[in-house]
C-alpha positions in Angstrom: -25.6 13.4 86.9 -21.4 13.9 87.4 -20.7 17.6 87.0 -17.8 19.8 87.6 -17.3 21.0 91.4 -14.9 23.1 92.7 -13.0 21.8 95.4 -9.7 21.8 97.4 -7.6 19.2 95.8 -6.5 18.0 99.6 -10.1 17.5 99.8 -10.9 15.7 97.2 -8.2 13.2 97.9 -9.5 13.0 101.3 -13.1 12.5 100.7 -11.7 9.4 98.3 -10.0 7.8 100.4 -12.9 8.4 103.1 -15.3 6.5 100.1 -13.4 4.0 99.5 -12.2 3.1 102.7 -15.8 3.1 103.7 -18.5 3.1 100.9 -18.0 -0.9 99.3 -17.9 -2.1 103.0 -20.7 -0.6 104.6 -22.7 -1.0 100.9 -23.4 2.6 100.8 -25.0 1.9 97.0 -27.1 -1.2 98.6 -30.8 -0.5 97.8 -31.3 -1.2 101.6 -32.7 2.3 102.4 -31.6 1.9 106.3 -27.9 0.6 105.1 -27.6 3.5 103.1 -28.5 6.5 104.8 -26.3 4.4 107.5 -23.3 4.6 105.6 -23.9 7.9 104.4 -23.9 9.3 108.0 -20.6 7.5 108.3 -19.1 8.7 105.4 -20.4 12.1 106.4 -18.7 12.2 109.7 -15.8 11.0 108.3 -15.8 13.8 106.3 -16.3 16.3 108.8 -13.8 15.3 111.1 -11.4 15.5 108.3 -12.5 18.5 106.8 -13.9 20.5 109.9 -17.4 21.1 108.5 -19.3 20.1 105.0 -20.0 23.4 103.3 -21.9 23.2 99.5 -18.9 22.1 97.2 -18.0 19.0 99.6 -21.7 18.0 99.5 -21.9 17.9 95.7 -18.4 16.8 95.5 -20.2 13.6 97.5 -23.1 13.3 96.1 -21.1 12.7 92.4 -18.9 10.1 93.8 -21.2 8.3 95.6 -23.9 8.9 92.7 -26.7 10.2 95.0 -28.7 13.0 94.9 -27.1 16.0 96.5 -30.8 16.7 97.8 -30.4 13.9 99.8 -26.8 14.5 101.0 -28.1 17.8 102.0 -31.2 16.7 104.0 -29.0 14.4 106.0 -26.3 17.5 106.5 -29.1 19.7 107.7 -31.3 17.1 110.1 -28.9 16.3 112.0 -27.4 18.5 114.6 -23.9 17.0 114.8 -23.0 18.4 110.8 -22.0 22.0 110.3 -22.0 23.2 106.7 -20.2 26.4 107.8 -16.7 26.4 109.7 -16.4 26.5 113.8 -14.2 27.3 115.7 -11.5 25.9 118.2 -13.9 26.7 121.0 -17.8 26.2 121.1 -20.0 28.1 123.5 -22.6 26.3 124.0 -25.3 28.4 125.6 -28.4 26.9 127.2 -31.1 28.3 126.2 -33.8 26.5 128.3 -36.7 28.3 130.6 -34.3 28.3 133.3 -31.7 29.5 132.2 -33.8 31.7 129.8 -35.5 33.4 133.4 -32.1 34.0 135.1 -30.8 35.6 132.2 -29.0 33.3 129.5 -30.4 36.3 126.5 -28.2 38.7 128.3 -25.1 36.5 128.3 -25.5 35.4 124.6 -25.7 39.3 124.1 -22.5 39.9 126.0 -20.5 37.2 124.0 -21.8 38.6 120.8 -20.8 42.1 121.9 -17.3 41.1 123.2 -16.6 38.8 120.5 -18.0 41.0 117.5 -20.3 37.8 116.1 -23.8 36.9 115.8 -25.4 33.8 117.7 -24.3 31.1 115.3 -21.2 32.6 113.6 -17.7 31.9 114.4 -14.9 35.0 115.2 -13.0 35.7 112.3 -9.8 34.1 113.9 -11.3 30.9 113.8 -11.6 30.6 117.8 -14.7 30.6 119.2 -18.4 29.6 117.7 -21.3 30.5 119.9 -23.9 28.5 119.7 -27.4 28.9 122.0 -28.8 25.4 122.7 -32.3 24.1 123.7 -31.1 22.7 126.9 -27.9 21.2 128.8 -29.7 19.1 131.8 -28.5 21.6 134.3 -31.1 23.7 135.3 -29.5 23.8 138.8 -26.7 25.9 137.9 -29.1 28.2 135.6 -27.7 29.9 133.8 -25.2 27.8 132.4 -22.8 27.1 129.3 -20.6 24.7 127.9 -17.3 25.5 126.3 -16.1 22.5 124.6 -16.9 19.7 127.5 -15.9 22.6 130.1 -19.5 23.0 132.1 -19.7 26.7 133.6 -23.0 27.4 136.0 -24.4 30.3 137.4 -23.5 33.0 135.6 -23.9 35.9 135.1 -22.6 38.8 131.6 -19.6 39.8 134.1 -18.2 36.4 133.9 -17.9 36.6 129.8 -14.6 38.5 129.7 -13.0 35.9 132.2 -14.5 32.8 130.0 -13.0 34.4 127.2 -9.5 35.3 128.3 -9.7 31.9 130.0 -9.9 30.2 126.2 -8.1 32.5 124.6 -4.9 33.1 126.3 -4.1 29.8 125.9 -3.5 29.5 122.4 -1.4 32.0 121.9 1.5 29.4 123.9 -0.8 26.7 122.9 -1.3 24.7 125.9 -5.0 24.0 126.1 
């Protein structure tokens, strides 16, 4: 059931366009249970990479133009890992969180990024630079611990490194060349 939702206008225009550049095409309203949670993935990447992440109102906003239940927009949002439904930042840090990395100290570097960047595991700094994000595991238990920022791999590592990996991401946008 269509109900008011309060959204950016630049939004809204962009999620219509999204739909109806998209939706007819890929037969997002097509019984076909696989074709449409297909489509809605599509849309909802769409979405993302215009927006930068698919917080409450943009869900609902969806689920009334596409005239789905915003249970099930949300349940797509939440499985999969690729959707945020808060904002990120410019710069992920991707911290592997495996047993090997676990052993030779991944917790303590975690720690140090939350203590030098004033965020929690999960959050993003208020300037909008850097998300940190532990992970299950990055396939590179030889260079335990280890880290990704953005596709930038960093191994064997160790909390003294954190102010360097920092500085190294954040100096640059300040002339903007990275």
């Amino acid at each position: 059931m269509p109900y008011e939702i309060d959204i950016d206008p630049a939004w809204g225009a962009a999620i219509d366009r999204i739909i109806a550049a998209g939706a007819p095409e890929q037969g997002l309203l097509n019984e076909n249970c696989l074709q449409r949670s297909s489509s809605l993935i599509q849309i909802l990447e769409q979405t993302q990479k215009e927006i930068g992440y698919l917080p409450e109102n943009v869900q609902a906003y969806l689920a009334n133009k596409l005239h789905i239940p915003l249970s099930e927009i949300y349940g797509v949002t939440t499985f999969y890992a690729l959707f945020n439904t808060e904002p990120v930042g410019k710069h992920t840090i991707s911290v592997c969180m495996g047993t090997a990395c676990y052993v030779k100290g991944a917790g303590e570097i975690v720690a140090e990024f939350e203590r030098r960047l004033n965020i929690e595991a999960g959050q993003t700094t208020l300037d909008g630079l850097f998300t940190l994000e532990p992970c299950r595991c990055l396939g590179a238990c030889g260079l335990a611990p280890v880290l990704t920022i953005g596709d930038q791999v960093y191994g064997r590592l160790t909390p003294a490194d954190v102010p360097d990996l920092i500085e190294k991401y954040y100096l640059p946008t300040k002339g903007e060349s990275t």
